[in-house]
BATI-634692 format. One record per residue: residue in three letters; x negated, y, z negated of N, C-alpha, C in turn; chain. Coordinates in nm, 3 decimals. Atoms other than C-alpha are relative to their C-alpha. Example, Ala and Ser with C-alpha at 12.3 -4.5 7.8 and 13.67 -1.06 7.14 Angstrom:
BEGIN
[atom 'ALA',[-0.089,-0.119,0.000],[-1.230,-0.450,-0.780],[-0.090,0.120,0.000],'A']
[atom 'SER',[0.082,-0.119,0.006],[-1.367,-0.106,-0.714],[0.077,0.109,-0.073],'A']
***
This chain:
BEGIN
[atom 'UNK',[0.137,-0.035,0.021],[-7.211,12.248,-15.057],[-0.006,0.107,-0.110],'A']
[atom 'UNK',[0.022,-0.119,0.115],[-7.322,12.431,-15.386],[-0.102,0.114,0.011],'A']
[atom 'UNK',[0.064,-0.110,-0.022],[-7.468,12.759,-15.399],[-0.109,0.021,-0.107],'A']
[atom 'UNK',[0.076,0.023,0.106],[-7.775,12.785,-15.582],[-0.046,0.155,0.000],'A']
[atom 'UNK',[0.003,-0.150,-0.007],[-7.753,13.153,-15.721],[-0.176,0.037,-0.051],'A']
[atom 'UNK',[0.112,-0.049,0.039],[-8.133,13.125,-15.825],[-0.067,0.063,0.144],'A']
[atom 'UNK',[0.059,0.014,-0.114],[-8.204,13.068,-15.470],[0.058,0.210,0.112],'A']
[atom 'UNK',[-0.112,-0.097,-0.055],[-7.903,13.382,-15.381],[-0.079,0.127,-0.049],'A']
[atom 'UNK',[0.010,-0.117,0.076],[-8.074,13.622,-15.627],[-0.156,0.017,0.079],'A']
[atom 'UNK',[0.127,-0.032,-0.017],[-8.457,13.553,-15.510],[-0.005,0.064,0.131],'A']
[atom 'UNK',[-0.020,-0.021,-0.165],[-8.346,13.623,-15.102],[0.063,0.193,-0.049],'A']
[atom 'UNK',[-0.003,-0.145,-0.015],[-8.190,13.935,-15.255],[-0.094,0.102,-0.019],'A']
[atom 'UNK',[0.113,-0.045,0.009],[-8.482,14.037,-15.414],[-0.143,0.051,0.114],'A']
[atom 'UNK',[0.091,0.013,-0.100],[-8.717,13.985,-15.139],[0.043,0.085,0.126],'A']
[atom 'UNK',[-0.043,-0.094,-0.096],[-8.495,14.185,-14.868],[0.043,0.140,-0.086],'A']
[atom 'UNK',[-0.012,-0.128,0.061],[-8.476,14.472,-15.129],[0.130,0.068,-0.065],'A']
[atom 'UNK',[-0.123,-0.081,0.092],[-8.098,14.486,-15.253],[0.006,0.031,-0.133],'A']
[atom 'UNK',[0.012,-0.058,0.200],[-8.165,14.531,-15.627],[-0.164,-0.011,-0.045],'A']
[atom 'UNK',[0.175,-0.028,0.054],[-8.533,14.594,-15.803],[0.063,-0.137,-0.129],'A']
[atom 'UNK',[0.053,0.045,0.128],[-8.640,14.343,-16.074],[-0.055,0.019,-0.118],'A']
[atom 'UNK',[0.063,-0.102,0.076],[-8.718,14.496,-16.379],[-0.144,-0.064,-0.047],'A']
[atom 'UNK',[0.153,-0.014,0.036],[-9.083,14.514,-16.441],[-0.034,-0.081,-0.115],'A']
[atom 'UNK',[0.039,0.073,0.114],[-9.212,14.270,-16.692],[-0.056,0.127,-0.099],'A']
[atom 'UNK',[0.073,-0.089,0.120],[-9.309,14.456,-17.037],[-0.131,-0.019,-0.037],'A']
[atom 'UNK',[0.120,0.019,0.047],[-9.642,14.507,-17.073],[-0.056,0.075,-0.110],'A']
[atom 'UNK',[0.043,-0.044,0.099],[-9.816,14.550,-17.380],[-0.095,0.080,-0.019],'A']
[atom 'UNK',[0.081,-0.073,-0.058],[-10.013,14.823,-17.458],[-0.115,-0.029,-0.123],'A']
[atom 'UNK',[0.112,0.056,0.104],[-10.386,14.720,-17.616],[-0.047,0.083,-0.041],'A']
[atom 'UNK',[0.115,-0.099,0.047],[-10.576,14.909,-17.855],[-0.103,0.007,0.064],'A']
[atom 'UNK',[0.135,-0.037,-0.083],[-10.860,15.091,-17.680],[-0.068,0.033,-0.121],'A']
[atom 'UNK',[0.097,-0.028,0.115],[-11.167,15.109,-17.921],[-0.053,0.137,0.042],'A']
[atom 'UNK',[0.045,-0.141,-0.005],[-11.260,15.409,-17.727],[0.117,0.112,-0.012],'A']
[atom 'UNK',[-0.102,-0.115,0.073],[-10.944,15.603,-17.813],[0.054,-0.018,-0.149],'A']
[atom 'UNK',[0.014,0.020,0.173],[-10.974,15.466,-18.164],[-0.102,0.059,-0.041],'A']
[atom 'UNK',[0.152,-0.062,0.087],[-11.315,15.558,-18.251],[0.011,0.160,0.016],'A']
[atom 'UNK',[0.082,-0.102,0.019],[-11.378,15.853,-18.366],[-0.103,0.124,0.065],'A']
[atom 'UNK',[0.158,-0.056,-0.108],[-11.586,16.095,-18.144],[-0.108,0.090,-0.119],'A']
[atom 'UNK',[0.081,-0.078,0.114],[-11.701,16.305,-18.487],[-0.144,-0.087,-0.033],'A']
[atom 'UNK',[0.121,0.099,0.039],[-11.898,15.968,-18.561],[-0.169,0.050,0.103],'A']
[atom 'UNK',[0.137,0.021,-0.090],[-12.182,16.047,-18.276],[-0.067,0.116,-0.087],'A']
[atom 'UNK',[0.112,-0.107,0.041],[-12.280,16.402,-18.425],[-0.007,-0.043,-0.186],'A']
[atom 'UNK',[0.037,0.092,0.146],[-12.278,16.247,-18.816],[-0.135,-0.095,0.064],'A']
[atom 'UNK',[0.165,0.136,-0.045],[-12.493,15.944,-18.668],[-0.091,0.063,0.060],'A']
[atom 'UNK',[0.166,-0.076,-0.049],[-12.726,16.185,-18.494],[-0.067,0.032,-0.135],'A']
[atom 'UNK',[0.078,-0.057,0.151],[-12.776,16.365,-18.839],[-0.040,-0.069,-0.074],'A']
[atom 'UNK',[0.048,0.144,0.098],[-12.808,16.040,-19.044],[-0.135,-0.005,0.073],'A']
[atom 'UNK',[0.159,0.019,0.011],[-13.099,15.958,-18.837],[-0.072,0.084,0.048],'A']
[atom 'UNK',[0.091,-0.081,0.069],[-13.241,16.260,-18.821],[-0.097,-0.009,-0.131],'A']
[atom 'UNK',[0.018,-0.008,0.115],[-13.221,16.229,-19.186],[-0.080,-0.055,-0.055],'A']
[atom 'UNK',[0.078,0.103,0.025],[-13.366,15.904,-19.199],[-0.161,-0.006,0.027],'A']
[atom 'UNK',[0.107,-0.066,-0.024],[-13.638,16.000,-19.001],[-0.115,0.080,-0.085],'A']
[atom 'UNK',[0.062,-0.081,0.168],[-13.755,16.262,-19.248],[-0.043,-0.061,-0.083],'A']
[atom 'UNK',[0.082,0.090,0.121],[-13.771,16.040,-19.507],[-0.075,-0.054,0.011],'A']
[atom 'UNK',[0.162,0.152,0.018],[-14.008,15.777,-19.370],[-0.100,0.136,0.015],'A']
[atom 'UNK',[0.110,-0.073,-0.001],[-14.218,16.099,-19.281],[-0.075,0.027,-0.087],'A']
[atom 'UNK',[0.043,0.000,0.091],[-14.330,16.116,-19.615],[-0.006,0.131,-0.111],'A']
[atom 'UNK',[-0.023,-0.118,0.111],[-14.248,16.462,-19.738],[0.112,0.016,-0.044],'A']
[atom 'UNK',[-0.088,0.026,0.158],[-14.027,16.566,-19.983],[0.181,-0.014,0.115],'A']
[atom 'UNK',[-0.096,0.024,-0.101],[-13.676,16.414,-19.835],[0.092,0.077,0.024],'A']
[atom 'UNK',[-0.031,-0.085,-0.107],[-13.485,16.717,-19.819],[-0.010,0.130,0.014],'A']
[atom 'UNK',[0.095,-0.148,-0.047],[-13.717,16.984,-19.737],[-0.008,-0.081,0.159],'A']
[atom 'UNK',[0.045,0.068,-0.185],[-13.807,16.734,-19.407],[0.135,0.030,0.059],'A']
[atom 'UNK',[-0.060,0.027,-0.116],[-13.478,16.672,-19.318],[0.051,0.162,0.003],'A']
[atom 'UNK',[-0.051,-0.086,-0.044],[-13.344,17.052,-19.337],[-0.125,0.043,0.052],'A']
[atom 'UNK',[0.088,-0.060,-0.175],[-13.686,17.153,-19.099],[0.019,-0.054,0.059],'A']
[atom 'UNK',[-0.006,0.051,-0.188],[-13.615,16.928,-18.849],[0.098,0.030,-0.009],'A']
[atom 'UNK',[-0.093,-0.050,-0.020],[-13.260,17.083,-18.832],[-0.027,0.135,0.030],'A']
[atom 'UNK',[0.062,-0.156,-0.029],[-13.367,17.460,-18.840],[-0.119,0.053,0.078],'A']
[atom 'UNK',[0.135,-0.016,-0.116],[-13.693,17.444,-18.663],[0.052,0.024,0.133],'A']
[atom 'UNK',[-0.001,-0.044,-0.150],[-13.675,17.661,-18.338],[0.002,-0.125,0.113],'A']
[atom 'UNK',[0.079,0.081,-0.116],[-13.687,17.400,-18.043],[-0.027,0.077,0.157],'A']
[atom 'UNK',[0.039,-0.074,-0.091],[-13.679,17.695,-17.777],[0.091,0.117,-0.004],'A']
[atom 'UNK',[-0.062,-0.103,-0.027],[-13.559,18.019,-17.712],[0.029,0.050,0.098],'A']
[atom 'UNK',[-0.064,-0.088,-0.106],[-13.330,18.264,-17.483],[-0.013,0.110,-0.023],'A']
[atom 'UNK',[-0.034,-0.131,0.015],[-13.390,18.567,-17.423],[0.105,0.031,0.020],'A']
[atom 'UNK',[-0.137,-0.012,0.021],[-13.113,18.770,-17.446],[-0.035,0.142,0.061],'A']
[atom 'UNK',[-0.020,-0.068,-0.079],[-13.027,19.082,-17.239],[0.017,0.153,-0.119],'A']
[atom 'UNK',[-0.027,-0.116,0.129],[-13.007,19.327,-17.589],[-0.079,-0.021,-0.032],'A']
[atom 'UNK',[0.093,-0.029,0.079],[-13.306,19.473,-17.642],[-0.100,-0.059,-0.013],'A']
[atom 'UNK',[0.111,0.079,0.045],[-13.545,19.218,-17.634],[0.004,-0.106,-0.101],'A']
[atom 'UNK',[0.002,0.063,0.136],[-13.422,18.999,-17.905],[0.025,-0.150,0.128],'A']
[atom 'UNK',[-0.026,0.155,-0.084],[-13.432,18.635,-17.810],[0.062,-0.077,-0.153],'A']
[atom 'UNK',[-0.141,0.126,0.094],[-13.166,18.317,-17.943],[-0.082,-0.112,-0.035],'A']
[atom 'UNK',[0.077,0.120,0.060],[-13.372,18.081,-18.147],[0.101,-0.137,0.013],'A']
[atom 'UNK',[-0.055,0.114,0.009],[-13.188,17.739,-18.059],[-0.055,-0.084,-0.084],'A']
[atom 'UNK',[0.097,0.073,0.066],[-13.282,17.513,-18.330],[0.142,-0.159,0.001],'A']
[atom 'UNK',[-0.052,0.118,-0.027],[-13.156,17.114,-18.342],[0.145,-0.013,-0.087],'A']
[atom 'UNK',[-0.112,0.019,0.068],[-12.886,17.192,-18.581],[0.080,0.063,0.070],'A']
[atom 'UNK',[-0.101,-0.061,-0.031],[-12.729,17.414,-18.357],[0.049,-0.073,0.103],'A']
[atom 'UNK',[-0.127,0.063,-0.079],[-12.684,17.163,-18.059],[0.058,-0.072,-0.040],'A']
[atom 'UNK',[-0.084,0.134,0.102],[-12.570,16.897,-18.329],[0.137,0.087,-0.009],'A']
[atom 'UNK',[-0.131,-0.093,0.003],[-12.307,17.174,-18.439],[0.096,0.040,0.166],'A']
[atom 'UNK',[-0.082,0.008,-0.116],[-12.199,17.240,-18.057],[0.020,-0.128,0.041],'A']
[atom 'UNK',[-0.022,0.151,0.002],[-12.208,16.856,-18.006],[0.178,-0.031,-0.046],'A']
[atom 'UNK',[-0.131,0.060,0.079],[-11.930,16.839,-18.274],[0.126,0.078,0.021],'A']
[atom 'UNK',[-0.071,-0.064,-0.007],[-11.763,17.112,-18.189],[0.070,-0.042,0.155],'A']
[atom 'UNK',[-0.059,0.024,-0.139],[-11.715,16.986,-17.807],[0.066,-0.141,-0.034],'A']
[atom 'UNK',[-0.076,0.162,0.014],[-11.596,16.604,-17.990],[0.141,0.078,-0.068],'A']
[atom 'UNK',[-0.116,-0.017,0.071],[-11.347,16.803,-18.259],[0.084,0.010,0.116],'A']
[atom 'UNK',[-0.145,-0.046,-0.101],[-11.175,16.937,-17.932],[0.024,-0.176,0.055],'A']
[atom 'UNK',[-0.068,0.154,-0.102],[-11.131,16.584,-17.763],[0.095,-0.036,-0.111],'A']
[atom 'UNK',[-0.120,0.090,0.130],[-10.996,16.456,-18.111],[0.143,0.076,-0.031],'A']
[atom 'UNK',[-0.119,-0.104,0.009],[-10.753,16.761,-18.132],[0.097,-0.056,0.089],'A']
[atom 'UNK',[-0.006,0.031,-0.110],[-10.684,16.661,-17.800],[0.069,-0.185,-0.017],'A']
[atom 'UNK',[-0.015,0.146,0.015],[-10.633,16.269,-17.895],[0.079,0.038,-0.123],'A']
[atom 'UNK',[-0.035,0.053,0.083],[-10.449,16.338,-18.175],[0.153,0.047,-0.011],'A']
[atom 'UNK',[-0.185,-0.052,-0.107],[-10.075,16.509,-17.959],[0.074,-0.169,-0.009],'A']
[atom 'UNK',[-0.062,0.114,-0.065],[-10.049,16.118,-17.933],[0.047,-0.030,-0.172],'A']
[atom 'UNK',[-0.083,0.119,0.080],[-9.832,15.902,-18.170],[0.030,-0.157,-0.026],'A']
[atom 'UNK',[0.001,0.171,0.012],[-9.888,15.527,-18.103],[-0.126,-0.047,-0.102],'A']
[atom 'UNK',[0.104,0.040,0.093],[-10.096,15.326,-18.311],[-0.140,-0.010,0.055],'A']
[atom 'UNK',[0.107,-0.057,-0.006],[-10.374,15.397,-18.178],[-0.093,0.136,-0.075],'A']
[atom 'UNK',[0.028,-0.133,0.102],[-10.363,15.721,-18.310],[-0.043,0.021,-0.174],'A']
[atom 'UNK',[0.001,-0.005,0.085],[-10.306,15.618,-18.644],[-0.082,-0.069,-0.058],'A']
[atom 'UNK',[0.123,0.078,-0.016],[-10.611,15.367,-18.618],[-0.091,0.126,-0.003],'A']
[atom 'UNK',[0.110,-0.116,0.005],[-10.808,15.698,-18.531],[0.040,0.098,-0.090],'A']
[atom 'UNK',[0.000,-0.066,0.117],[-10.658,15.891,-18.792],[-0.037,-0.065,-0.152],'A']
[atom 'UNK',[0.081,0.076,0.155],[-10.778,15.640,-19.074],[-0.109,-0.026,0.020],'A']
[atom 'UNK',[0.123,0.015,0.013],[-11.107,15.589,-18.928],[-0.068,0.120,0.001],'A']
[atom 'UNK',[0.014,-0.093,0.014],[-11.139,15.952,-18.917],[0.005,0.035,-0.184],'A']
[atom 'UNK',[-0.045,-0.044,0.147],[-11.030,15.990,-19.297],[-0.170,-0.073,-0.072],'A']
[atom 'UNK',[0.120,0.060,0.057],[-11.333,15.721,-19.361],[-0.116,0.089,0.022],'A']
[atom 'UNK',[0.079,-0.056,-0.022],[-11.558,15.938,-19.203],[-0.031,0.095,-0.039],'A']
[atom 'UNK',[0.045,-0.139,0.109],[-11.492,16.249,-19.378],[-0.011,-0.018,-0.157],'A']
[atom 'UNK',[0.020,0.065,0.163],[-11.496,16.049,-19.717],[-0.150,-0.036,-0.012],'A']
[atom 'UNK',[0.153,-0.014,-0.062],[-11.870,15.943,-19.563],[-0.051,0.111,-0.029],'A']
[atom 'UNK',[0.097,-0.076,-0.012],[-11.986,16.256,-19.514],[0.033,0.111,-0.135],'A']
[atom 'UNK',[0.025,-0.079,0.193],[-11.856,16.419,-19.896],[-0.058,-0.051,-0.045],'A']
[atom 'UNK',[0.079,0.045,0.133],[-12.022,16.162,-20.069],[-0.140,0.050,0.047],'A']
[atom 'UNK',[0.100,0.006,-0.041],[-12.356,16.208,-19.831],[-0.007,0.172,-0.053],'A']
[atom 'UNK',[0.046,-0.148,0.031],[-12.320,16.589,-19.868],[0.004,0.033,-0.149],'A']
[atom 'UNK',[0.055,-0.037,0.168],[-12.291,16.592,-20.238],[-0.048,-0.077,-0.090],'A']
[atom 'UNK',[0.102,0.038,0.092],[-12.491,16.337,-20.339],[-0.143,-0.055,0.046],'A']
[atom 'UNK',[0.101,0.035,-0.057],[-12.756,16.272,-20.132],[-0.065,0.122,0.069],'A']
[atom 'UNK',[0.063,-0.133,0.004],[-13.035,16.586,-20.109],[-0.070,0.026,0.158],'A']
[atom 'UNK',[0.022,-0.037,-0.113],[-13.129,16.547,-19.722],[0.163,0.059,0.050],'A']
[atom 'UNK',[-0.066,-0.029,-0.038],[-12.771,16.616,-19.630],[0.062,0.118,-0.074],'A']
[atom 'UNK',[-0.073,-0.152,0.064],[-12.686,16.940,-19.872],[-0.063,0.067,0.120],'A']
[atom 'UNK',[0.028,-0.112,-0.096],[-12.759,17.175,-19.560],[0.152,0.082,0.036],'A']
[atom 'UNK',[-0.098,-0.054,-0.054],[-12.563,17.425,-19.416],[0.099,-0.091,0.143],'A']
[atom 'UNK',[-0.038,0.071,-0.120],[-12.514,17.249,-19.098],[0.096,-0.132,-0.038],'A']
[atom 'UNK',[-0.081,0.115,0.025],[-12.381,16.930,-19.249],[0.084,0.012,-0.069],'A']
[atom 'UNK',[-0.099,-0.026,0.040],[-12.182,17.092,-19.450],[0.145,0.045,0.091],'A']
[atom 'UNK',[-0.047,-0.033,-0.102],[-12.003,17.231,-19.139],[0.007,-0.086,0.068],'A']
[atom 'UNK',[-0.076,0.105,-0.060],[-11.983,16.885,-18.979],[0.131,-0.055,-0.083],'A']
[atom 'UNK',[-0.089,0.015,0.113],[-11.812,16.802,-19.293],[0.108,0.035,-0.011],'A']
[atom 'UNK',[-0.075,-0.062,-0.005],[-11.573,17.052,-19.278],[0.086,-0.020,0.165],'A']
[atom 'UNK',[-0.072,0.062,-0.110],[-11.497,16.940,-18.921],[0.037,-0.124,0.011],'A']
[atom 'UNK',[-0.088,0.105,0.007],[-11.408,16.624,-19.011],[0.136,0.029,-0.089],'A']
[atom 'UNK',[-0.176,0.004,0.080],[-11.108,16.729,-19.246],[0.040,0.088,0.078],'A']
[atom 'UNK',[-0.085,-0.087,-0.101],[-11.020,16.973,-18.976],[0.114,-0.104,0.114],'A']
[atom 'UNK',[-0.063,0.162,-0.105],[-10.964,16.601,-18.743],[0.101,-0.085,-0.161],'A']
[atom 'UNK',[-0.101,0.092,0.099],[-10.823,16.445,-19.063],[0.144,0.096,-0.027],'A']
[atom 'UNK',[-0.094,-0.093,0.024],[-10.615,16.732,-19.133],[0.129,0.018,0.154],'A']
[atom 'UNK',[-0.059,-0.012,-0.081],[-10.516,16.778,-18.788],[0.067,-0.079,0.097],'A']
[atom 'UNK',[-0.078,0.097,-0.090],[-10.432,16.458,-18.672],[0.113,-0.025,-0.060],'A']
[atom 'UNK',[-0.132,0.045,0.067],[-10.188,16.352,-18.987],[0.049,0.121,0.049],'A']
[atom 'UNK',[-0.047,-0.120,-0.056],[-10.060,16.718,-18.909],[0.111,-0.012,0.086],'A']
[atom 'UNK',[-0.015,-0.025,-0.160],[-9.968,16.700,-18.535],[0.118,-0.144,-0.004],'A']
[atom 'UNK',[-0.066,0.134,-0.075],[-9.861,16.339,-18.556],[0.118,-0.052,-0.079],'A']
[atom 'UNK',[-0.090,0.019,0.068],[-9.615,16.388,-18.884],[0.099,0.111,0.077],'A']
[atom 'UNK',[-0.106,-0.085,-0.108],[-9.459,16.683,-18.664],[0.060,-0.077,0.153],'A']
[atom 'UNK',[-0.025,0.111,-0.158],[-9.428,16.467,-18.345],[0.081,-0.126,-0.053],'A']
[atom 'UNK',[-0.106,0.086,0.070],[-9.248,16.213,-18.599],[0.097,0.100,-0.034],'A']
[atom 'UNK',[-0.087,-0.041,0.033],[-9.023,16.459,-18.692],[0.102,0.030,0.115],'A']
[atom 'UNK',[-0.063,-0.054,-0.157],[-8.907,16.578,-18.346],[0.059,-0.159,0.056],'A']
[atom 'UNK',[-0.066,0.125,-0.016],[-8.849,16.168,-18.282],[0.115,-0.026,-0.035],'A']
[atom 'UNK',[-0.119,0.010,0.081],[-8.620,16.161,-18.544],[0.110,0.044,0.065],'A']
[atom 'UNK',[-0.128,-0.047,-0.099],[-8.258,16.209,-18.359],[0.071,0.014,-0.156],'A']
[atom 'UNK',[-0.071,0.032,0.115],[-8.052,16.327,-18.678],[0.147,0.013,0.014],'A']
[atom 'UNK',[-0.141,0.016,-0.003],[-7.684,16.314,-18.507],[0.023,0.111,-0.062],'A']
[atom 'UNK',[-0.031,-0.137,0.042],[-7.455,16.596,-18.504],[0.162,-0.070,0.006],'A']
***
């Protein structure tokens, strides 16, 4: 009688003398750890921007008041002075709470990463041309999103050419 070791190996398996190694599973690009999180506070400001313009006054006198215009105030515990919140400033904390996630997303090294570090690079190439050639977006504020996108462009190639270097095994 022949021994049928497929039959020998599956009985071992099943009463637990040796593990099976785990099939390899592939790992899929996630579009939400690709994209960009800088993109939401840009696309708020775009249509802000846009906005403005259909309003009919001059296009960017509109769009820097609806950025600077008060939308409410805090008093403040010194003196009586109260904190004018105006729409550019939660856009600016907006971006400032995405740069950290991307900081944050950008420790990693798989291609994912490097998917979000080139759609990141597009985005701060976006927002130079918009900030220096298009007259609703010369503001302070957008200039300062601006500058937080090459902080994510800067800081992802950065992080993730040091994290290649440390890979590197160079034998001793």
């Amino acid at each position: 009688m022949a021994i049928d070791h497929r039959d020998l190996a599956a009985r071992e398996v099943a009463i637990g003398m040796y593990d099976e190694p785990a099939p390899k599973s592939k790992k899929e690009i996630s579009v939400i750890t690709a994209f960009p999180l800088l993109v939401i506070p840009w696309l708020v400001y775009n249509v802000l921007a846009v906005i403005a313009m259909w309003s009919g006054a001059e296009s960017g006198v509109a769009a820097y008041e609806s950025v600077v215009t008060p939308l409410f105030s805090i008093p403040m515990p010194a003196g009586g002075t109260k904190w004018a919140v105006s729409l550019g400033d939660i856009i600016l904390l907006g971006a400032l709470i995405c740069l950290f996630f991307e900081l944050l997303k950008s420790t990693k090294s798989d291609k994912v990463a490097i998917i979000n570090h080139s759609l990141s690079m597009v985005l701060f190439i976006a927002c130079l041309v918009e900030f220096l050639l298009l007259r609703p977006f010369a503001t302070s504020i957008f200039f300062l999103l601006t500058a937080m996108t090459l902080m994510d462009v800067l800081a992802g190639f950065i992080v993730t050419a040091i994290s290649a270097r440390k890979d590197i095994d160079f034998g001793a």
